[in-house]
Backbone as CSV, one residue per row, in Angstrom:
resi,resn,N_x,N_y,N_z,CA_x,CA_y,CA_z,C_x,C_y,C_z
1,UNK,111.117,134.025,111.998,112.064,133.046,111.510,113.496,133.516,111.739
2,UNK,113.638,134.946,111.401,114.839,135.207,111.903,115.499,135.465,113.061
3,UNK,114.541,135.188,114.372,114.992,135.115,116.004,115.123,133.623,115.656
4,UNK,114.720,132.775,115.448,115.168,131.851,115.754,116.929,131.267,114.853
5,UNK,116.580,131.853,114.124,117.925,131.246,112.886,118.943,132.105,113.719
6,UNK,118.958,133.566,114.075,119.761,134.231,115.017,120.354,133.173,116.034
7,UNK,119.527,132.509,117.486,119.810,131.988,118.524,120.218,130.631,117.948
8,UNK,119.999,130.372,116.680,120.677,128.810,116.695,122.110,129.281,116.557
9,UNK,122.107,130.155,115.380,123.775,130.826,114.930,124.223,130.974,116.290
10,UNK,123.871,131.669,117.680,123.956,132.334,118.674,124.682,130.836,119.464
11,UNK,124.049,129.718,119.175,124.072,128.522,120.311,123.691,127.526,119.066
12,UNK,124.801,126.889,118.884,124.995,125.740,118.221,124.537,124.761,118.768
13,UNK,125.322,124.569,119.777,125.383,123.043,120.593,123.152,122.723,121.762
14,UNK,122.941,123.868,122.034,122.047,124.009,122.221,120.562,123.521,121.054
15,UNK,121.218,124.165,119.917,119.933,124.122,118.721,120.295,122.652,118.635
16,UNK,121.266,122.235,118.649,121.689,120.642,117.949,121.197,119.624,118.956
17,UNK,121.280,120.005,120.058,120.778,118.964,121.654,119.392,119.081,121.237
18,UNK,118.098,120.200,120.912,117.287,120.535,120.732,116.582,119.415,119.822
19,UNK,117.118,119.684,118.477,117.315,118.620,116.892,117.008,117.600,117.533
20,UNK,117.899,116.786,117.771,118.580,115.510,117.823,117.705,114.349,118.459
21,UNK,116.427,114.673,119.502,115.294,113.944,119.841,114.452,113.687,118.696
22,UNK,114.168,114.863,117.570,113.514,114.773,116.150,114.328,113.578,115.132
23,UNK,115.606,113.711,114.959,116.075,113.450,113.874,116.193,111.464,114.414
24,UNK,116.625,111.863,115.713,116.470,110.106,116.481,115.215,109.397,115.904
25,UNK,114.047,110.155,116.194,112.449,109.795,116.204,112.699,108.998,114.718
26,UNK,113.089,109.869,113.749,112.855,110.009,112.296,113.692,108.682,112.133
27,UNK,114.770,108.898,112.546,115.462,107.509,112.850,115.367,106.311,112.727
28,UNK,114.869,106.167,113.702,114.031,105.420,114.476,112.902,104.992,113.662
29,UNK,112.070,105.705,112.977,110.728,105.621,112.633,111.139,104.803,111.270
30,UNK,112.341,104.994,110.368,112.490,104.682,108.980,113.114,103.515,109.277
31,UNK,114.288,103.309,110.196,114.873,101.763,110.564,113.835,100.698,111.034
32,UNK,112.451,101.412,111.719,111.760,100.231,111.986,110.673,99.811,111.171
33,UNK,110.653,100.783,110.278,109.916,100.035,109.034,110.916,99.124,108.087
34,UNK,112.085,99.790,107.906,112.836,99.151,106.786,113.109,97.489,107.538
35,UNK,112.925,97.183,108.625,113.259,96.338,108.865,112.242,95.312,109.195
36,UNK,111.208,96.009,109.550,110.092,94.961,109.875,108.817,94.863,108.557
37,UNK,108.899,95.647,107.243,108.717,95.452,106.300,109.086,95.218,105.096
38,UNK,110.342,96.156,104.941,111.032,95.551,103.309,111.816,94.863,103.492
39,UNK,112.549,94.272,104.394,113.756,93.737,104.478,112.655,92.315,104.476
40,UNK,111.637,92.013,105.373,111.258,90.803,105.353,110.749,90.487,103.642
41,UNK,110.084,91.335,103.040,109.761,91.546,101.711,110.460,90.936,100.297
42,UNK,112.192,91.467,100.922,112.958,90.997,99.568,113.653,90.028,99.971
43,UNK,113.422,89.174,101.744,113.893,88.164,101.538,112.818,86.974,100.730
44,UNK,111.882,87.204,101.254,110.600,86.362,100.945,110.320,86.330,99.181
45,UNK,110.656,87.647,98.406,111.250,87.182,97.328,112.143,86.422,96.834
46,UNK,113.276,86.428,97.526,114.457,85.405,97.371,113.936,83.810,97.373
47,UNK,113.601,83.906,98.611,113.041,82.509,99.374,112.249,81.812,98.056
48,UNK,111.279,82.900,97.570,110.154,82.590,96.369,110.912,81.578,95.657
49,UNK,111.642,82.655,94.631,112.419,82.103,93.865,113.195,81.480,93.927
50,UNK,113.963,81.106,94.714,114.661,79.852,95.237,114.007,78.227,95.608
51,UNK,112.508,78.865,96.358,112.230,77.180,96.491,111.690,76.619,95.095
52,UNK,111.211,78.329,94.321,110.241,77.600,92.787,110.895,76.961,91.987
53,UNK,112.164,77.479,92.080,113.696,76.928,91.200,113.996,75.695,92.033
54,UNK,113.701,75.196,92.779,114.158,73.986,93.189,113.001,73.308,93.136
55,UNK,111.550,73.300,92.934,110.888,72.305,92.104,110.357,72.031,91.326
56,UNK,110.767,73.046,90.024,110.925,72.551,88.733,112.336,72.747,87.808
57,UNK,113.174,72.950,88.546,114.500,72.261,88.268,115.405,71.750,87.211
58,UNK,114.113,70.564,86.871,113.963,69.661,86.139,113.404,70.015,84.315
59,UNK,112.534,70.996,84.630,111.760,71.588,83.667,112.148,73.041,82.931
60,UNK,112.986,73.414,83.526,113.957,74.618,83.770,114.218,74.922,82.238
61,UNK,114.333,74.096,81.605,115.056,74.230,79.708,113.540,74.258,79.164
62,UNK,112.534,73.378,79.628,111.282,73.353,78.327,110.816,75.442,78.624
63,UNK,111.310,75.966,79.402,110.612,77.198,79.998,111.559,78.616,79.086
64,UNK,112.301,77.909,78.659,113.102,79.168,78.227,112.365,79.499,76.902
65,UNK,112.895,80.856,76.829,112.200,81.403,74.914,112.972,80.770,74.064
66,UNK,114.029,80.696,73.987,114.739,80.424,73.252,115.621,78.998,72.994
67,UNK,114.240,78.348,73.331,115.283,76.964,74.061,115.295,76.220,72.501
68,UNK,114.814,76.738,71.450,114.777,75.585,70.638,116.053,76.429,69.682
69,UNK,116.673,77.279,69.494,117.896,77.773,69.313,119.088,77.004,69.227
């Protein structure tokens, strides 16, 4: 462990060119989930609740706890 921690100290720009295909991957790997699973996720929550709220609307007050307050 310590030849290698040596030659990175030794060569920065080298250890970092080295890195940088990994950390891309990792990248890469977390942006294309976040995007092709949660992001579709919490719109489709939105969407939920938005169309359910637009058809009962109407009914919106008999639903509350506290509606007789």
């Amino acid at each position: 462990m310590n030849i290698i921690k040596n030659f990175m100290l030794k060569n920065p720009f080298l250890s970092m060119v080295t890195i940088f295909p990994f950390a891309l991957f990792i990248t890469f790997l977390l942006f294309s989930f976040f995007f092709q699973t949660v992001l579709p996720i919490i719109i489709s929550l939105f969407l939920t609740k938005k169309i359910y709220h637009l058809f009962i609307k109407k009914e919106k007050k008999g639903y509350r706890v506290f509606s007789h307050l």
